[in-house]
C-alpha positions in Angstrom: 0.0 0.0 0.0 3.0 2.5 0.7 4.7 1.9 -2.5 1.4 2.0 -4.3 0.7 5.4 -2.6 4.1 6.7 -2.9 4.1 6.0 -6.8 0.9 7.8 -6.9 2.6 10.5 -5.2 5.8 10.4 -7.8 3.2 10.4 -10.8 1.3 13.7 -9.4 4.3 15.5 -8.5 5.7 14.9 -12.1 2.7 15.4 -13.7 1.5 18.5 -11.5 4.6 20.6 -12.3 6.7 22.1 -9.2 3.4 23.1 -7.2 3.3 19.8 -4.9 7.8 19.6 -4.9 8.0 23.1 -3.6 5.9 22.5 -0.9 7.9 19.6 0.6 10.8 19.8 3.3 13.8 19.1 1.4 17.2 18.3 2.8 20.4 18.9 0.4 23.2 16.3 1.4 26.8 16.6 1.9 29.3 14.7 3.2 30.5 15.2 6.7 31.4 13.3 9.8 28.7 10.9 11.2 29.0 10.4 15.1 26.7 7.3 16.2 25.7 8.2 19.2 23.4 7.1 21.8 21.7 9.4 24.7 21.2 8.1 27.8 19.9 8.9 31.5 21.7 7.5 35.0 23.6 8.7 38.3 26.9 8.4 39.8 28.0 6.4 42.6 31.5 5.1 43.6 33.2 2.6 41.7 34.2 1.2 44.9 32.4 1.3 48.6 32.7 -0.1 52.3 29.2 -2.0 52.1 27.0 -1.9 55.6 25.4 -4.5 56.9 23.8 -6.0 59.7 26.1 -7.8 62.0 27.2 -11.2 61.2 25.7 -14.3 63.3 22.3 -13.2 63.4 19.5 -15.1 61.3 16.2 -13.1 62.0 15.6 -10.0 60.3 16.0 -6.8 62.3 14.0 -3.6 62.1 16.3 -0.2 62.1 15.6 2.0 64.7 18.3 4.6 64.1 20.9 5.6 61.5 23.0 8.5 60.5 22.3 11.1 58.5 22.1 10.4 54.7 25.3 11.8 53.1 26.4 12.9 56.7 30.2 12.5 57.8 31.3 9.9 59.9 34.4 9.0 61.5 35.7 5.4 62.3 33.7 4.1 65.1 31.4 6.3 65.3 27.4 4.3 65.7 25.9 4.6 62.3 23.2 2.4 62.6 21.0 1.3 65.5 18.2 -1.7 65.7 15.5 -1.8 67.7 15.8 -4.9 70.3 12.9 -4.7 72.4 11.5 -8.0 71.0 14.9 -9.9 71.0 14.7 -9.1 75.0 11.1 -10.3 75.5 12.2 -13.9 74.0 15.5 -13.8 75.6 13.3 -13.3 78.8 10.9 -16.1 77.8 13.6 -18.3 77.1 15.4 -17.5 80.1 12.3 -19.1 81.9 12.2 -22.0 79.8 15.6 -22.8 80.8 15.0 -22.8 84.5 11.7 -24.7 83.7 13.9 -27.2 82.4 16.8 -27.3 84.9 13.7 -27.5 87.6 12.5 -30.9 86.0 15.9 -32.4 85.4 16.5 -31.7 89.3 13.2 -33.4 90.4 13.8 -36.4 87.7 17.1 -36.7 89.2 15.5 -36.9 92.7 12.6 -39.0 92.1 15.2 -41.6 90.4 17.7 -41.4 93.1 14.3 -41.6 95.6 13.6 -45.2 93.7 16.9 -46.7 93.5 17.4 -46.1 97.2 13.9 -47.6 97.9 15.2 -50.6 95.7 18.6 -50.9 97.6 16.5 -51.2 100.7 14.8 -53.7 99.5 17.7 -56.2 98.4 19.4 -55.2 101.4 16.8 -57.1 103.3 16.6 -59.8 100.4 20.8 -60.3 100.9 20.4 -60.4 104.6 18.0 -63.2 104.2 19.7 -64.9 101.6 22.3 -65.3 104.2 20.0 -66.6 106.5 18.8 -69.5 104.4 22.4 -70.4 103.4 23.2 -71.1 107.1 20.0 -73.5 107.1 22.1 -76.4 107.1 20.0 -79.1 105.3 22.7 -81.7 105.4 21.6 -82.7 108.7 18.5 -84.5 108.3 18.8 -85.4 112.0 18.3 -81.9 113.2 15.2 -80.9 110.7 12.1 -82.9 109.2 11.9 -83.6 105.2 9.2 -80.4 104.6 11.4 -78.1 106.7 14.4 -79.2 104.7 12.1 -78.9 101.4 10.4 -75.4 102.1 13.8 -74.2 103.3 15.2 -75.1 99.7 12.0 -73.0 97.8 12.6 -70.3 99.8 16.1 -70.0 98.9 15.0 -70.2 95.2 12.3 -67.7 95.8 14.7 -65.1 97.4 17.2 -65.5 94.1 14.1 -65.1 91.8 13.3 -61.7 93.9 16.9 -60.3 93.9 16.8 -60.8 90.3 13.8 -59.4 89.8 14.5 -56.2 91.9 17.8 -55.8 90.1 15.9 -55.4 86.8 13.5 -52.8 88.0 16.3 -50.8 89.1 18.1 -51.2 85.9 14.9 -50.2 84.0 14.0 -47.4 86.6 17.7 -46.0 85.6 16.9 -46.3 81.7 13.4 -44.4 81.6 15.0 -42.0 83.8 17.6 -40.9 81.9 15.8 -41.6 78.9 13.8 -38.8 80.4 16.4 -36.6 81.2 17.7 -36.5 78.1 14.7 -35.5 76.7 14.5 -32.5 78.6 18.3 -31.9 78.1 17.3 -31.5 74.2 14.9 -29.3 75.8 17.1 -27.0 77.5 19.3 -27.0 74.5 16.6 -25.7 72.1 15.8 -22.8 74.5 19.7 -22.2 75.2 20.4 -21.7 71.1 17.2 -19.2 71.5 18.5 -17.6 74.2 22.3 -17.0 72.9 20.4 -16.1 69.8 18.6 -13.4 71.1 21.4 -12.0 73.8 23.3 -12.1 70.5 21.0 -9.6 68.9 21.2 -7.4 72.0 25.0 -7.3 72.2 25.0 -6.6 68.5 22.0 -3.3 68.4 24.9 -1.1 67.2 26.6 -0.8 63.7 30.1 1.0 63.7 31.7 3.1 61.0 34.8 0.8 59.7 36.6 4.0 58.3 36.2 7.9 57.9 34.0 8.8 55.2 30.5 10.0 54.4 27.4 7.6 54.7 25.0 6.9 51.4 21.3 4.8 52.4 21.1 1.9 50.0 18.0 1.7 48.2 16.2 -1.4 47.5 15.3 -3.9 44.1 12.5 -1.3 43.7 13.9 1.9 44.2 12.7 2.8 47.9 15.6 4.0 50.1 16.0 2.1 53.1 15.5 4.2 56.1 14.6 4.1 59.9 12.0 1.4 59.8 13.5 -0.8 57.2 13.5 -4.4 58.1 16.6 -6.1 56.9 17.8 -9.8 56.5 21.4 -10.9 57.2 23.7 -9.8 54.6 21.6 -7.2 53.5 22.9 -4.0 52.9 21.4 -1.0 54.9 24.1 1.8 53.3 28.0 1.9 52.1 30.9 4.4 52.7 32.0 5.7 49.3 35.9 5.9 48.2 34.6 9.5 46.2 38.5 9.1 44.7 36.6 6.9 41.9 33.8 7.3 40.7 31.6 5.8 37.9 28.0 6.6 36.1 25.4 4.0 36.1 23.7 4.6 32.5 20.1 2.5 31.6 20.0 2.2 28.0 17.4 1.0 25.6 17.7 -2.3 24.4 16.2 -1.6 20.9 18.7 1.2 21.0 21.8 -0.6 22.0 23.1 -1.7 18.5 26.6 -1.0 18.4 27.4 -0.8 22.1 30.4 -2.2 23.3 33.1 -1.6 26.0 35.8 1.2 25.2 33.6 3.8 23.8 33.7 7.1 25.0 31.2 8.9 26.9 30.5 12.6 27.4 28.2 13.2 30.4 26.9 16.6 32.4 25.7 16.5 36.0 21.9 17.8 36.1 22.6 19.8 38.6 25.9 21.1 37.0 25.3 21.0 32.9 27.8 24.0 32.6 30.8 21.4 33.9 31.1 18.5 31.5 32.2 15.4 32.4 34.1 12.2 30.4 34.5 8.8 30.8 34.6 5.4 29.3 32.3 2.7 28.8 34.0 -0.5 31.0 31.1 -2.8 31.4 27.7 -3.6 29.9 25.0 -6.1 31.7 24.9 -9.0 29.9 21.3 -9.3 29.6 18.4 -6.7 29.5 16.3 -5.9 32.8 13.2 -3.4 33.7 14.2 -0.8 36.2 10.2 -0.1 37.1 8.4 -2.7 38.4 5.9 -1.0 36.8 6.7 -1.2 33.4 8.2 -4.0 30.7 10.5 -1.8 28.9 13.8 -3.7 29.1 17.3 -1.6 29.6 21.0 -2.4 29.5 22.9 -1.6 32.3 25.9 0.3 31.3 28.9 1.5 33.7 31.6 4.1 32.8 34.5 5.3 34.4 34.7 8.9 34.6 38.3 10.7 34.0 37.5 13.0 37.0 36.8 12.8 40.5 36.2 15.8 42.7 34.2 15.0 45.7 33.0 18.9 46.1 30.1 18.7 43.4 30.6 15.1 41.7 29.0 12.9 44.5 27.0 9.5 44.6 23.4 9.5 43.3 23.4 12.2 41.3 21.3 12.2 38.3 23.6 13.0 34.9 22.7 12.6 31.1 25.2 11.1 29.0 26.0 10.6 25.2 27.7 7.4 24.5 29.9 7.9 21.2 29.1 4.2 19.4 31.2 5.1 16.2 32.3 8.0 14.3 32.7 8.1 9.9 34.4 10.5 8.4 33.6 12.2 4.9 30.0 10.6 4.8 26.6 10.9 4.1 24.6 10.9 6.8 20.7 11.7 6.4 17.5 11.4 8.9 15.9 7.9 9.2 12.4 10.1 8.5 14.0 10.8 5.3 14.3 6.9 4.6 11.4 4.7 3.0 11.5 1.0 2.5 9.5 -1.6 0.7 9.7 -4.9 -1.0 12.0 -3.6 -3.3 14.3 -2.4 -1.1 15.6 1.2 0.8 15.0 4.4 -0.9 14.4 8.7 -0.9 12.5 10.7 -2.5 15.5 12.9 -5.2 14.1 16.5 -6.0 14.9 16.8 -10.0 13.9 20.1 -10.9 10.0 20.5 -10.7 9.6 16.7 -9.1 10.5 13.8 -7.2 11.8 10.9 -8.2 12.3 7.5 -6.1 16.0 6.9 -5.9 17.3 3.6 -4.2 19.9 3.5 -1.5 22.6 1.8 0.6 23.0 1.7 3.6 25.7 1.9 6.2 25.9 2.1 10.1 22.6 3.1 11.3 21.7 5.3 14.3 19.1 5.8 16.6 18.2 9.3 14.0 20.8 8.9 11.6 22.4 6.6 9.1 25.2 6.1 6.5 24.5 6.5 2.5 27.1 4.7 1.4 25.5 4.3 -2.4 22.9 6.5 -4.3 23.7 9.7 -3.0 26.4 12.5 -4.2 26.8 16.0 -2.9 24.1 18.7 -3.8 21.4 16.2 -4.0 18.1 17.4 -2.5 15.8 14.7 -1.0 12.5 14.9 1.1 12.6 15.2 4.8 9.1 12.9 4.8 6.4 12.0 1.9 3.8 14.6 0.5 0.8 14.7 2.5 -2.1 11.8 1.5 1.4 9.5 0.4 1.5 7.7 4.0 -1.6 8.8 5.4 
């Protein structure tokens, strides 16, 4: 349909005389020097930083209740960060409780077992003693005592065996469920001490010291919400970071349907958007490898590019910052180089529209390195040629 329309468009302008060509935006080419370039939006922060985090050993999250003053100065030692702990000394409390709970029982198992096996040693004691006594029943003299005493004399004997072995066995299992018991509660008492160490743990550690002199910077989160009093944070989380503001780099989020062409090396120009009358430059030293969304919010997918900036001066160029940057993808020399409005394209390939005198003709094109609003005529073009900045009106309507 556009080549059909743009054909009509060639035939009216021919036939209709210069009326139609005169009234369309022309562009007359030349060669000149083509910079690729893409535009870009970001901030600064320190290429390298003392990360802060909550202390080590813990493994419940913990709920800030004090921190320094964004961007504030701090000197090493000084408390930059405080956490509340009123709930880590209720438990410790609680499980303080459960402890002596626990060493209470384990004193009265220990009693009532030593209770029984006394009551038991009692009781052989007696069963020895008359053990004794019926081996000092002499039944070898069958002058001295009748047949039945000599008999019942010989089943009590066996009876008195059968009793000492039987009391011998409930002490040994009196012993076992005892301190099968014990144990128990020893498991017990070990559950509640780990709680207990846990929680004393998170009292000794409320306080977060500065490592060095510097400045503190609040880290934000995956979402873009800074983390501030009232932030709960999980172990190894970071809560803020110390800069080294000696170097510094620019966090750039580019396009991905713009990224053709991007690679490390390339340099950058970049202005501070508070300070656009003091350029900055840098280099380009690493690109994400993969395309991400920085709103949660929204699909569109960006590169994540880092450069280095040739300048540090902690005075104005300082973490978070917001900049805009032009990264230079390539630059031609002695080129032509025309808008991508000024391009058209169809089945049968890329062309302009050439002014010649009164009209338009369709001229065909090649095409170089293409930018995000320019690209390269390598073939079809030569100096002085006038083309149309976009088809008459009706041609793409």
């Amino acid at each position: 349909m556009r080549t059909l329309l743009a054909a009509t468009v060639l035939m009216l302008l021919t036939a209709c005389g210069g009326g139609p060509a005169s009234e369309v935006e022309t562009l007359r080419v030349t060669k000149e020097v083509f910079d690729i370039s893409l535009r870009a939006k970001g901030e600064l922060r320190a290429a390298q930083s003392t990360h802060i985090t909550p202390p080590e050993g813990s493994r419940n999250p913990r709920t800030i209740s004090w921190l320094s003053p964004n961007y504030g100065a701090v000197s090493k030692g000084d408390v930059i960060a405080r956490f509340d702990i009123s709930d880590a000394e209720k438990e410790a409390a609680r499980s303080g409780i459960e402890l002596n709970k626990v060493d209470i029982q384990v004193v009265a198992k220990q009693r009532d077992l030593d209770r029984l096996l006394s009551e038991l040693g009692h009781e052989l004691e007696l069963v020895d003693i008359e053990k004794i006594m019926a081996d000092r029943f002499n039944v070898e003299d069958s002058l001295a005592y009748s047949r039945h005493e000599i008999i019942d004399a010989t089943r009590n004997k066996e009876l008195l065996d059968y009793r000492s072995g039987h009391l011998e066995g409930k002490k040994g299992d009196y012993s076992e469920r005892q301190n099968a018991e014990i144990e128990v509660l020893d498991a017990m008492r070990a559950t509640h001490e780990s709680k207990n160490q846990e929680q004393r743990q998170q009292i000794e550690q409320a306080e977060v010291l500065a490592p060095h002199d510097g400045f503190l910077v609040y880290e934000k989160t995956w979402f873009g919400q800074q983390i501030d009093v009232g932030s709960t944070v999980f172990p190894g989380n970071k809560i803020a970071s110390i800069p080294n503001l000696d170097h510094m780099e620019a966090v750039l989020h580019v396009l991905e349907t713009e990224a053709v062409g991007l690679d490390e090396g390339q340099q950058v120009d970049l202005k501070i958007d508070a300070f656009p009358d003091r350029p900055l430059t840098g280099v380009v030293s690493s690109i994400s490898a993969t395309a991400a969304p920085i709103d949660r919010d929204s699909p569109v997918k960006f590169l994540t590019v880092i450069v280095a900036l040739d300048e540090s001066d902690p005075k104005w160029i300082t973490p978070e910052a917001q900049i805009t940057a032009v990264i230079h993808i390539n630059q031609i020399d002695d080129t032509f180089a025309i808008p991508n409005q000024a391009l058209f394209k169809d089945d049968k390939g890329t062309w302009v529209l050439l002014r010649d005198g009164r009209h338009f003709e369709r001229r065909e094109v090649t095409l170089g390195q293409r930018g995000a609003n320019r690209s390269q005529v390598t073939a079809g073009l030569t100096t002085g040629d006038e083309i149309a900045l976009y088809l008459p009106d009706g041609a793409d309507s």
